[in-house]
C-alpha positions as a LaTeX table, in Angstrom:
\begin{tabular}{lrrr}
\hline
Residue & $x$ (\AA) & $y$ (\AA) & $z$ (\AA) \\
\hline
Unk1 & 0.00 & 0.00 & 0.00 \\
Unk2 & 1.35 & 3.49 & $-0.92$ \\
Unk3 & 0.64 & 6.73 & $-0.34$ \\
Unk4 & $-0.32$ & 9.78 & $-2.13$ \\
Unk5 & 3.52 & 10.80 & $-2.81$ \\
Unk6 & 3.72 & 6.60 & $-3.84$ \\
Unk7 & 5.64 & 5.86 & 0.02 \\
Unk8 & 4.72 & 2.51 & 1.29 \\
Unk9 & 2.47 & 2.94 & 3.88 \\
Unk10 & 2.60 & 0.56 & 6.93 \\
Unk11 & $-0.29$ & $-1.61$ & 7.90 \\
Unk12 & $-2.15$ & $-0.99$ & 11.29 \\
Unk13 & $-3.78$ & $-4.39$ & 12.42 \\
Unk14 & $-5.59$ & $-3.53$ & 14.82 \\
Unk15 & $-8.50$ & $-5.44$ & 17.25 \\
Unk16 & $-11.51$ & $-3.02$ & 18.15 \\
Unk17 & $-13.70$ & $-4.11$ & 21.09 \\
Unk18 & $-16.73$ & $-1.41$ & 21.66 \\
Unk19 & $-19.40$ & $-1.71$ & 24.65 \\
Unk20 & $-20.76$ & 0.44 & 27.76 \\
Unk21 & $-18.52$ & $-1.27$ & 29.98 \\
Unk22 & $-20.79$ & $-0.83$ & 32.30 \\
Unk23 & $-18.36$ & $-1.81$ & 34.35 \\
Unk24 & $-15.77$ & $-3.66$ & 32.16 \\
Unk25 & $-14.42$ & $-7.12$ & 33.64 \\
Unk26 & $-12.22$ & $-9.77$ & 33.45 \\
Unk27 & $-14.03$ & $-11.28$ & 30.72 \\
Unk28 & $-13.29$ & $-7.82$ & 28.23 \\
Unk29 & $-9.35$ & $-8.62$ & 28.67 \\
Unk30 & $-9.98$ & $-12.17$ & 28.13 \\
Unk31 & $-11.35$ & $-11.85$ & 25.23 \\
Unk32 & $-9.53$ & $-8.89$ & 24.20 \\
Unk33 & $-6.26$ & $-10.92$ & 24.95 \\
Unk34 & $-7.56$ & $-13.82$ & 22.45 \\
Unk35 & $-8.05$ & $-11.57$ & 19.48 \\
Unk36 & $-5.31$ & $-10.21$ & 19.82 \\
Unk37 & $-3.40$ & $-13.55$ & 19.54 \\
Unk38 & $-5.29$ & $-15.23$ & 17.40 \\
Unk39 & $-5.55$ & $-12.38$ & 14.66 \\
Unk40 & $-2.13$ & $-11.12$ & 15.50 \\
Unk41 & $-3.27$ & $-7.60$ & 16.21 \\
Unk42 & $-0.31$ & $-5.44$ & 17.23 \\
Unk43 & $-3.33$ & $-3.49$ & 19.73 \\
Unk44 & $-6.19$ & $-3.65$ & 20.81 \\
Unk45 & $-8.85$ & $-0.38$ & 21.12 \\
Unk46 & $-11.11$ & $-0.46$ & 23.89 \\
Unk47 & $-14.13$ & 2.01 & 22.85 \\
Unk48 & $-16.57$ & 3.06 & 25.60 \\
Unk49 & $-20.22$ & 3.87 & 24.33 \\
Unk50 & $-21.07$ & 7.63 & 24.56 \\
Unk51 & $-24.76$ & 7.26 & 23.73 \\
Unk52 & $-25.59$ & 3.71 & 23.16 \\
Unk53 & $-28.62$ & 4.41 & 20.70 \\
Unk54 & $-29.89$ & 0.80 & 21.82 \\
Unk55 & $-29.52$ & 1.59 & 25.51 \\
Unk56 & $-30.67$ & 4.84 & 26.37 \\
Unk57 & $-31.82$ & 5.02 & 29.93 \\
Unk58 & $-30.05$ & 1.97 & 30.54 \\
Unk59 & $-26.30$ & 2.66 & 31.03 \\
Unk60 & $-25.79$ & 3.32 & 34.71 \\
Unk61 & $-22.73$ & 4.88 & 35.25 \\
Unk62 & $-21.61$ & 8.04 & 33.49 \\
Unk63 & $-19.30$ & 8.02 & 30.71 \\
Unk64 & $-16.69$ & 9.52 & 32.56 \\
Unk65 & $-16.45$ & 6.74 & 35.29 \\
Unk66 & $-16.97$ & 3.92 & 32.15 \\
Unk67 & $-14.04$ & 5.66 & 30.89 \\
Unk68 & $-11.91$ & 5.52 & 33.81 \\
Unk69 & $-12.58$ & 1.99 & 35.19 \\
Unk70 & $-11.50$ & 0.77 & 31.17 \\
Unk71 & $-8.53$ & 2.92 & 32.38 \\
Unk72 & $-7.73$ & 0.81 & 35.19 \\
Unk73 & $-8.65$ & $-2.24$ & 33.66 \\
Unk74 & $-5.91$ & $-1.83$ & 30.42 \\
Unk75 & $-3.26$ & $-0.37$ & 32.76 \\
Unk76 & 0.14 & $-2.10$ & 32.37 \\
Unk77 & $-0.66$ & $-3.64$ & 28.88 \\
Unk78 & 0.81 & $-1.70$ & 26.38 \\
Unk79 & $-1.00$ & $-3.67$ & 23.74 \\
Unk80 & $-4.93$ & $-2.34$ & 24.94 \\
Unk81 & $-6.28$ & 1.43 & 24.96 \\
Unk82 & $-8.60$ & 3.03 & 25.54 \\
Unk83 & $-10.38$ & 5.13 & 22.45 \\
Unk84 & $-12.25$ & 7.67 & 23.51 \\
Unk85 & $-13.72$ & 8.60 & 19.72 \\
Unk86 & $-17.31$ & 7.79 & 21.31 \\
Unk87 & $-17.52$ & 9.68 & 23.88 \\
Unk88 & $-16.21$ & 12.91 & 23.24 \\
Unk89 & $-18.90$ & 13.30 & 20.44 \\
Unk90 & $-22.87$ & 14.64 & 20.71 \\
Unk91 & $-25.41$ & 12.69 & 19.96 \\
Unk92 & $-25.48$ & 8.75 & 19.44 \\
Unk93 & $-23.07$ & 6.20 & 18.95 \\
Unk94 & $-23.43$ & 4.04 & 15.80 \\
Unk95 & $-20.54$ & 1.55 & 15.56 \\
Unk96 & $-20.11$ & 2.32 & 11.83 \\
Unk97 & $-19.35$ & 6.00 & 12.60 \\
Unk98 & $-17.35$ & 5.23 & 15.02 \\
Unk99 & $-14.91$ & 2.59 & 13.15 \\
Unk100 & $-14.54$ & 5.04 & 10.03 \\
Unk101 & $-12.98$ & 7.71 & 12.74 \\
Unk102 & $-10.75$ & 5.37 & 13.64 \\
Unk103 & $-9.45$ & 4.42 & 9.75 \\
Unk104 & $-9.67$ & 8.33 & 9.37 \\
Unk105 & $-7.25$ & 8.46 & 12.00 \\
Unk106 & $-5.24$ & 5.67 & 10.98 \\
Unk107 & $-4.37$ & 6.86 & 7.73 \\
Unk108 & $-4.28$ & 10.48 & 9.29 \\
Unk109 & $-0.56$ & 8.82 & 10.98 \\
Unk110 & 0.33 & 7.48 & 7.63 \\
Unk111 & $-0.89$ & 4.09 & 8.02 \\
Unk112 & $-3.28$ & 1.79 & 6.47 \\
Unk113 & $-6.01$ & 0.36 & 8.39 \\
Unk114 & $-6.93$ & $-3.40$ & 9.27 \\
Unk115 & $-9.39$ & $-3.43$ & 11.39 \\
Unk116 & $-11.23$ & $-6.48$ & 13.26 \\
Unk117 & $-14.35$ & $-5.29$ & 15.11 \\
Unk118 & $-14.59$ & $-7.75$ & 17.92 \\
Unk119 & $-17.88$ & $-8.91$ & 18.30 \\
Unk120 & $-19.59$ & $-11.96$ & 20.63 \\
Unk121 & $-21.69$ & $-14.52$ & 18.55 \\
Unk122 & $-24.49$ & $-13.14$ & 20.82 \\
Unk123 & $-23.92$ & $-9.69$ & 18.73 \\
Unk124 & $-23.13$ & $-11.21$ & 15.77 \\
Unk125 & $-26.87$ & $-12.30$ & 15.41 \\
Unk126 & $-28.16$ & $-8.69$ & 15.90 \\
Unk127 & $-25.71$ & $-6.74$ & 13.28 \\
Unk128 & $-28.33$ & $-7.27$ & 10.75 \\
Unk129 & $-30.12$ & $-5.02$ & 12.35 \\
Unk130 & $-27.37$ & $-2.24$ & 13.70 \\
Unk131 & $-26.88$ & 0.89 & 11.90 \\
Unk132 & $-25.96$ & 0.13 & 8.49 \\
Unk133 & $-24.09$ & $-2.56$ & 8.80 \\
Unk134 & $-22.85$ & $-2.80$ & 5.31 \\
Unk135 & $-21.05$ & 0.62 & 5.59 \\
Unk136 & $-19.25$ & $-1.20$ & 8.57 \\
Unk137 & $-18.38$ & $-4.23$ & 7.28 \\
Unk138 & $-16.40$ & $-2.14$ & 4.43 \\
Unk139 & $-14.21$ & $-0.30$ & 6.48 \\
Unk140 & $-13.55$ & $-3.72$ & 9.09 \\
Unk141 & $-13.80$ & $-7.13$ & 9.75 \\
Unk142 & $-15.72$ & $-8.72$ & 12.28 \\
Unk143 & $-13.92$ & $-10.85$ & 14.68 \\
Unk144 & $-16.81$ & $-13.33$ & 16.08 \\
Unk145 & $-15.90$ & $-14.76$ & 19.77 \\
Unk146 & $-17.61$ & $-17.52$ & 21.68 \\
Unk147 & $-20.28$ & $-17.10$ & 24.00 \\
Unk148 & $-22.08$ & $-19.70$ & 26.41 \\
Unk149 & $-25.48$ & $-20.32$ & 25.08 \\
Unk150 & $-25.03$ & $-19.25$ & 21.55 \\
Unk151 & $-23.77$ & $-20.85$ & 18.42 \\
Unk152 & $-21.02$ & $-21.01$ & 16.19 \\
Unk153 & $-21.92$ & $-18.89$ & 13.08 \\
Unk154 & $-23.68$ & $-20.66$ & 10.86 \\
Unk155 & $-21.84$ & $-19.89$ & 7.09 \\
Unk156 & $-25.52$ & $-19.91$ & 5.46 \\
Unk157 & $-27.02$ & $-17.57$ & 7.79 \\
Unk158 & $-23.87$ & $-15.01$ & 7.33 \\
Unk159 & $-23.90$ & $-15.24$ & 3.51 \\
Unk160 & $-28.09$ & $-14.52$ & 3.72 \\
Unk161 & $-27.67$ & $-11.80$ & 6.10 \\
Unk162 & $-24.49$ & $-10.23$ & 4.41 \\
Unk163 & $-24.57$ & $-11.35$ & 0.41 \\
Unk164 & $-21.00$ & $-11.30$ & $-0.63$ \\
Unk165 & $-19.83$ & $-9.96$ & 2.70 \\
Unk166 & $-19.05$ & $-13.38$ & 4.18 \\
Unk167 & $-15.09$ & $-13.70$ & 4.10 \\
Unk168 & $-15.50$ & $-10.26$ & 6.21 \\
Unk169 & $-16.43$ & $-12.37$ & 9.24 \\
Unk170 & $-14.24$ & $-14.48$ & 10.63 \\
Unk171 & $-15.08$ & $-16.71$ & 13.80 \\
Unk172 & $-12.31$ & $-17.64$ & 16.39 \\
Unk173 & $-11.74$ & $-19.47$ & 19.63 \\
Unk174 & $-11.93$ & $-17.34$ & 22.91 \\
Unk175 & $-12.51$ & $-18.29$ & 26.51 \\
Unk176 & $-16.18$ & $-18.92$ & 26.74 \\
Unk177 & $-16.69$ & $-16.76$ & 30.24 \\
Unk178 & $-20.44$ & $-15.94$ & 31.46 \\
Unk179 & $-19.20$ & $-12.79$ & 32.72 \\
Unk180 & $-21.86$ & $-9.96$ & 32.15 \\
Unk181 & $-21.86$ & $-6.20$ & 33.40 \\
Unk182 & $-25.53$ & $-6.55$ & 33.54 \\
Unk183 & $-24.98$ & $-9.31$ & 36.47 \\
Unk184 & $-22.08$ & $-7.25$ & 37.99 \\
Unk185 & $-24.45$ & $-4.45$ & 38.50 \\
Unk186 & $-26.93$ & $-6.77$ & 39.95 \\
Unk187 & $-24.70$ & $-8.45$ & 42.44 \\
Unk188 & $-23.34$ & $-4.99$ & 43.76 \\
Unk189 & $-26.54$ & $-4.07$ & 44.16 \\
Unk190 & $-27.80$ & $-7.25$ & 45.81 \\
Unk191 & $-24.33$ & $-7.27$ & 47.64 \\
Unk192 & $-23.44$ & $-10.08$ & 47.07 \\
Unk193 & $-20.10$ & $-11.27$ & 45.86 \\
Unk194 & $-17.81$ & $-9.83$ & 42.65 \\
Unk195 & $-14.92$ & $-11.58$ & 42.81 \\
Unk196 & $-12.95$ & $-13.13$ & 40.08 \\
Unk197 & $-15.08$ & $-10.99$ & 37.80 \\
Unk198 & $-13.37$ & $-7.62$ & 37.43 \\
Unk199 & $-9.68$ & $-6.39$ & 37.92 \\
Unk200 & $-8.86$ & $-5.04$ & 41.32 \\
Unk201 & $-8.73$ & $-1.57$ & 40.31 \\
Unk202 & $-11.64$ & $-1.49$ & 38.87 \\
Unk203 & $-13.26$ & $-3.30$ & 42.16 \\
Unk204 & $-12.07$ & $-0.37$ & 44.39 \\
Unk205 & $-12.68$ & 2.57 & 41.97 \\
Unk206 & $-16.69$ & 1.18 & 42.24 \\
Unk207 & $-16.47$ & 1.07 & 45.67 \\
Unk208 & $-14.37$ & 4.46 & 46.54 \\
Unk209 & $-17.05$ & 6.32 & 43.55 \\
Unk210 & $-20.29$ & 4.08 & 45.26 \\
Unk211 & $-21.40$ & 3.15 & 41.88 \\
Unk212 & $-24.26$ & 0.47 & 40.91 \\
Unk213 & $-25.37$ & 0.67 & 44.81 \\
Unk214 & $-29.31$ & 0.59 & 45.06 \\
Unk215 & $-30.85$ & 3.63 & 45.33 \\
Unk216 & $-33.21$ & 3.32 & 48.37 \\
Unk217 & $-36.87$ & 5.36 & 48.89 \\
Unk218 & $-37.29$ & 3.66 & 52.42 \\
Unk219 & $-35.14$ & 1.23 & 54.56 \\
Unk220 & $-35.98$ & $-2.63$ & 53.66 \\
Unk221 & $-38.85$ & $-4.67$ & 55.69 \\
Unk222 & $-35.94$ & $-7.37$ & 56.22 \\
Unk223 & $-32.31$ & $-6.90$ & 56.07 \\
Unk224 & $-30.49$ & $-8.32$ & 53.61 \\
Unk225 & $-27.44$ & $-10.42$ & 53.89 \\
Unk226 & $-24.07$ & $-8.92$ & 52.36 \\
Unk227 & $-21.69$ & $-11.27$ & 51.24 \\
Unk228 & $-19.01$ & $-8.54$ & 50.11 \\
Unk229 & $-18.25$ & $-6.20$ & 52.73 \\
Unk230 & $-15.94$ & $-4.03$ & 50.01 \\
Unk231 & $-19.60$ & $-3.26$ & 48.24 \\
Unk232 & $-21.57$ & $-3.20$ & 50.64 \\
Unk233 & $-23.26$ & $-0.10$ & 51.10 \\
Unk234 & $-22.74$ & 2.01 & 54.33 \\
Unk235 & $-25.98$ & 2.56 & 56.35 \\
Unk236 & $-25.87$ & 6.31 & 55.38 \\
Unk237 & $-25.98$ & 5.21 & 51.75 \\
Unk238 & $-22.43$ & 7.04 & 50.74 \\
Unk239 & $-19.70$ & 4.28 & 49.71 \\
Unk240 & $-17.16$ & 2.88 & 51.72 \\
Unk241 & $-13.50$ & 4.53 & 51.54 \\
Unk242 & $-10.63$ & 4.82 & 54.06 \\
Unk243 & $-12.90$ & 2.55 & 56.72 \\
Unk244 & $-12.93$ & $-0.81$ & 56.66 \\
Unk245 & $-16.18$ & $-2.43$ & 57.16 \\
Unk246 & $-15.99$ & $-4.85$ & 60.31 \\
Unk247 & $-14.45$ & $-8.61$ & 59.77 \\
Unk248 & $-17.95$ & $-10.90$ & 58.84 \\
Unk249 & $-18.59$ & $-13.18$ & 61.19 \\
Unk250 & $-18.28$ & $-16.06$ & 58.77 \\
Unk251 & $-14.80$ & $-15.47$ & 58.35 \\
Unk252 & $-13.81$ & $-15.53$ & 61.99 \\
Unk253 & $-15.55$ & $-18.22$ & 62.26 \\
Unk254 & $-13.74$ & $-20.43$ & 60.23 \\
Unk255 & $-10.71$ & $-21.09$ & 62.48 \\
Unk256 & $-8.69$ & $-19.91$ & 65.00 \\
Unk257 & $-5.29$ & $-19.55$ & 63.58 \\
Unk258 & $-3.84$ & $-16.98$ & 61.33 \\
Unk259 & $-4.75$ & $-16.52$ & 58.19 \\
Unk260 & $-1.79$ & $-16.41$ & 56.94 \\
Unk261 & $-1.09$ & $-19.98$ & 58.58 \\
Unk262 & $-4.32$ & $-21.20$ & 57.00 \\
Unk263 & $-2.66$ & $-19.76$ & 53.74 \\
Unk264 & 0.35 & $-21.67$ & 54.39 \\
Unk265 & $-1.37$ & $-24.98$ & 54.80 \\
Unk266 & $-3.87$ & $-24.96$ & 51.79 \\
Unk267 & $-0.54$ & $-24.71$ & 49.75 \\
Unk268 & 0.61 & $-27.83$ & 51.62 \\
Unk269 & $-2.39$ & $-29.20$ & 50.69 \\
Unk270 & $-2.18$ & $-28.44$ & 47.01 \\
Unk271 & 1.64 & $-29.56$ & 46.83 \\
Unk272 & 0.27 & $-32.98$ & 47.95 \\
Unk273 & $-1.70$ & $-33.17$ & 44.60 \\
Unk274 & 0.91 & $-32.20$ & 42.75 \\
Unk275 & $-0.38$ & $-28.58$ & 42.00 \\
Unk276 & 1.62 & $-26.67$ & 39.71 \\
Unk277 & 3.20 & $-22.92$ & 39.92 \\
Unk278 & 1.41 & $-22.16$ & 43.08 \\
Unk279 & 2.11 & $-18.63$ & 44.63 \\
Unk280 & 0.33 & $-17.26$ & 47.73 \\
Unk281 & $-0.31$ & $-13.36$ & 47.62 \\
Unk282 & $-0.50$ & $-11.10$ & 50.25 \\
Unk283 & $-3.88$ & $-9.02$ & 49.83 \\
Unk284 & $-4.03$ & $-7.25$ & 52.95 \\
Unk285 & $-4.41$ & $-3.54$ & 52.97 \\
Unk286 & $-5.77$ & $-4.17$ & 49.24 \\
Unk287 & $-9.12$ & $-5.07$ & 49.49 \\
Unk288 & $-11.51$ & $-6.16$ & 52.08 \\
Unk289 & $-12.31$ & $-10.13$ & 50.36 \\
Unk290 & $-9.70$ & $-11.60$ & 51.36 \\
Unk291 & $-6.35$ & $-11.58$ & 53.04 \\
Unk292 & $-4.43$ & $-13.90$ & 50.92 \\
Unk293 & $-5.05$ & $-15.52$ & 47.51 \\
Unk294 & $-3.80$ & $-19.05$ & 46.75 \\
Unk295 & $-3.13$ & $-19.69$ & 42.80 \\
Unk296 & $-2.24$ & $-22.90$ & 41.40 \\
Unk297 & $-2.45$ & $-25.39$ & 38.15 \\
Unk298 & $-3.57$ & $-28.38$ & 37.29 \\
Unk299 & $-2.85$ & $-29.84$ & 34.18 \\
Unk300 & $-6.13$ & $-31.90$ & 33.77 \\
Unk301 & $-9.91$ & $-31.29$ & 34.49 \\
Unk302 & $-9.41$ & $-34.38$ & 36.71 \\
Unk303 & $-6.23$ & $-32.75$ & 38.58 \\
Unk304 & $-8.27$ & $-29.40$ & 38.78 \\
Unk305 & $-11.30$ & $-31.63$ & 40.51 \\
Unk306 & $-8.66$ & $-33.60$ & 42.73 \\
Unk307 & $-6.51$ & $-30.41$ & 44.14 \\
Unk308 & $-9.77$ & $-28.60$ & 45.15 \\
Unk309 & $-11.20$ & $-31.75$ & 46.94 \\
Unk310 & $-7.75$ & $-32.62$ & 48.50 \\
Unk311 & $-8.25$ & $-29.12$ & 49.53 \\
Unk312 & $-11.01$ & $-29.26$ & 51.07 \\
Unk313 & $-10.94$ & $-32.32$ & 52.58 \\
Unk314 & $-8.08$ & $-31.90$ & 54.24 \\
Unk315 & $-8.78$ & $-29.08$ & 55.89 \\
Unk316 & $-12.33$ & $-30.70$ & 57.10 \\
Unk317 & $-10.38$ & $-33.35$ & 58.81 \\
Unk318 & $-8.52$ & $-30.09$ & 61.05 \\
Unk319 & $-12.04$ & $-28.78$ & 61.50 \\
Unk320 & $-12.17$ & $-26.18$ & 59.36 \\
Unk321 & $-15.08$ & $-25.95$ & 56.02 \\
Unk322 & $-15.04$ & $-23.74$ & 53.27 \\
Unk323 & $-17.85$ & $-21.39$ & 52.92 \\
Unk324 & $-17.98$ & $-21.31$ & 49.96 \\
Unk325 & $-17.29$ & $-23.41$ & 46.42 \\
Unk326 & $-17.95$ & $-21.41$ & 42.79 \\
Unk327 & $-16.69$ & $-22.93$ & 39.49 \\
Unk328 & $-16.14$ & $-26.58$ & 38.14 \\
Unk329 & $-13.50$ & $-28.51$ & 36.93 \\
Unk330 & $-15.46$ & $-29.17$ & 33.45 \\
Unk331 & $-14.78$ & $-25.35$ & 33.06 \\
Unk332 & $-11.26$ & $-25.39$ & 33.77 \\
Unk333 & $-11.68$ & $-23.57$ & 36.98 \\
Unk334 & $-12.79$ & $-24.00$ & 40.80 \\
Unk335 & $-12.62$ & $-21.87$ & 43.52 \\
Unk336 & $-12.98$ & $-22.26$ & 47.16 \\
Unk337 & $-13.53$ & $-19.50$ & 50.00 \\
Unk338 & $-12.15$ & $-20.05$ & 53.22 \\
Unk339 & $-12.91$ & $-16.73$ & 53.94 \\
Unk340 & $-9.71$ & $-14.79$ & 54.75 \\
Unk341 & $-8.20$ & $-17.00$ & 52.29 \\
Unk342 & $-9.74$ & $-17.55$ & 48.90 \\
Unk343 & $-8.10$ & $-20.91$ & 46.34 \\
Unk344 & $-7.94$ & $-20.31$ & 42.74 \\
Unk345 & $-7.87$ & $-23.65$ & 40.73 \\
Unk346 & $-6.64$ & $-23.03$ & 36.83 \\
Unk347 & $-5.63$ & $-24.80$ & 33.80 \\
Unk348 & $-3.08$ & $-22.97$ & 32.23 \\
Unk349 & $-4.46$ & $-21.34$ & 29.88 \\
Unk350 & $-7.39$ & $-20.67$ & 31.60 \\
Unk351 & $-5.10$ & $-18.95$ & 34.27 \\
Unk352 & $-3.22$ & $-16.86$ & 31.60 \\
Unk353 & $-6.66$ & $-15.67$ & 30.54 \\
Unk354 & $-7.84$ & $-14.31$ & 34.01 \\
Unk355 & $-4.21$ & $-12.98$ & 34.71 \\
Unk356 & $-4.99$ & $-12.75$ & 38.63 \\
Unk357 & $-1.32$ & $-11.86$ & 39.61 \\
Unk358 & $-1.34$ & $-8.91$ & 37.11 \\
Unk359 & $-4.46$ & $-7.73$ & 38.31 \\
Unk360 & $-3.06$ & $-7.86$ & 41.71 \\
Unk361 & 0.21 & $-6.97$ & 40.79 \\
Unk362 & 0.41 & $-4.90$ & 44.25 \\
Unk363 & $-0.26$ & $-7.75$ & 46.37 \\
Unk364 & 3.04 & $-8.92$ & 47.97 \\
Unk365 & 4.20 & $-12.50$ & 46.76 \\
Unk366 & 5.34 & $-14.71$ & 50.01 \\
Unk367 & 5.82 & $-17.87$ & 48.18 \\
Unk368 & 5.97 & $-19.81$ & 44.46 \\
Unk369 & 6.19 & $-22.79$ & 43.98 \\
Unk370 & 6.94 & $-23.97$ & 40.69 \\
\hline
\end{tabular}
């Protein structure tokens, strides 16, 4: 490709993934991270919504918070950013618009444009129906990831819907995650439980900016339990910040000895099972979930199963139960909550997908062992 004065221009391959992110989570980067190696994409653009014209009145937290959580979340990986051609313009957001600015600019730098729009096979059955979509497919591709629930693309139904268009799409493999922001908001709300579903930074900026907490007419009939003190809201209805929130009773409860003792033994535990890589992190003065985070490998759905059970019942025979158990081994992770210490379970690549020790890069490591 040359340019107007007949230079070769270089080629810009580059991943776009729009949305509210309303908040954005783990599942964004994972996905984000499999374009990017599948396609080869030298970057990834992460482009908040301005105006959704599909979800007005729904988006609940202002573009400017959106904009810095994405912020947080891409911080450290020089192959994501953040594009902010959305929302710094009036009016709505159509996708097409939006991925024209972004050749525009492209070539604006001297470069040629190839451009994936990221898309979920969830999405990919509505683009018939976006904002002419024809106008978008000829200024990118569409990169089509997995989601649970929802076919693979079906060839017929993409040359029907898109006559001629079809080698635009492309489908690839991703991490099939059942992460929504719709759910987040609902759990935060509920207060119930967020872990393993957004990065730490984006965890406290919700809770130090009190985001997605109900908005209350009149005090409840019946209290309702909170199973995350850091988003749980305070009485007065402002968000926590400098305060902790007082240590649940079900985590004191668990046993008497230190946490980081308990720590200590679970990786004991996992070493019997032959657990791979494990490292135990140091969250205190981090967050208010946990104090420590055990993180290890199995190289089997059948090892995954057998380290979280040996786990488990090992500690039951010292008198001390989890309380509580998310995941399965089928999906290449488990995870059990002792409390003040919380047991990730991975495959490996399911572990370099959720990343947890970059996320909580500021935890303090006191042991690996490989």
């Amino acid at each position: 490709m040359t340019g107007e004065a007949g230079e070769a221009r270089a080629i810009a391959r580059i991943g776009i993934l729009g949305g509210t992110f309303d908040p954005v989570h783990l599942g964004h980067l994972a996905i984000a991270e499999a374009a990017r190696t599948t396609l080869d994409l030298e970057r990834v653009l992460f482009l908040p919504a301005g105006t959704p014209p599909h979800k007005r009145g729904e988006v609940d937290a202002p573009a400017a918070d959106r904009v810095a959580m994405v912020e947080l979340a891409i911080s450290g990986q020089p192959a994501f950013e953040l594009s902010r051609v959305d929302v710094d313009r009036p009016g709505p957001s159509y996708t097409a618009d939006s991925v024209e600015r972004i050749a525009a600019a492209e070539r604006a730098a001297g470069r040629e444009p190839d451009l994936f729009l990221i898309v979920s096979a969830e999405t990919l059955a509505e683009l018939p129906e976006w904002h002419e979509p024809a106008r978008l497919l000829a200024t990118s591709r569409i990169a089509v990831v997995p989601r649970p629930g929802h076919a693979r693309p079906d060839p017929g139904w993409i040359e029907a819907s898109f006559p001629g268009q079809a080698d635009r799409i492309v489908a690839i493999d991703g991490p099939r995650l059942a992460i929504s922001s719709t759910d987040i908001r609902e759990r935060i709300a509920a207060g119930r439980t967020v872990r393993r579903l957004l990065p730490a930074a984006v965890a406290r900026y919700i809770v130090d900016h009190g985001l997605y907490q109900p908005q209350r007419q009149s005090p409840p009939e019946e209290p309702q339990p909170v199973t995350d003190p850091a988003l749980a809201p305070r009485p007065d209805g402002l968000p926590r910040r400098e305060t902790p929130p007082p240590v649940p009773a079900r985590a004191a409860a668990v046993d008497e000895r230190s946490s980081l003792d308990l720590a200590r033994r679970v990786v004991e535990l996992a070493e019997d099972k032959k657990a791979a890589d494990i490292v135990l992190l140091d969250l205190s003065g981090l967050t208010t979930m946990a104090d420590y985070f055990v993180i290890c490998s199995g190289g089997s759905e059948r090892q995954i199963a057998a380290i979280a059970d040996g786990i488990v019942g090992g500690l039951r025979d010292e008198k001390i139960r989890p309380i509580g158990r998310e995941g399965l081994a089928a999906s290449h992770w488990v995870l059990v909550d002792f409390g003040s210490v919380i047991v990730h379970v991975f495959t490996p690549p399911e572990r370099d997908f959720y990343q947890l020790e970059k996320h909580w890069a500021e935890a303090k490591t006191i042991l690996r062992v490989q």
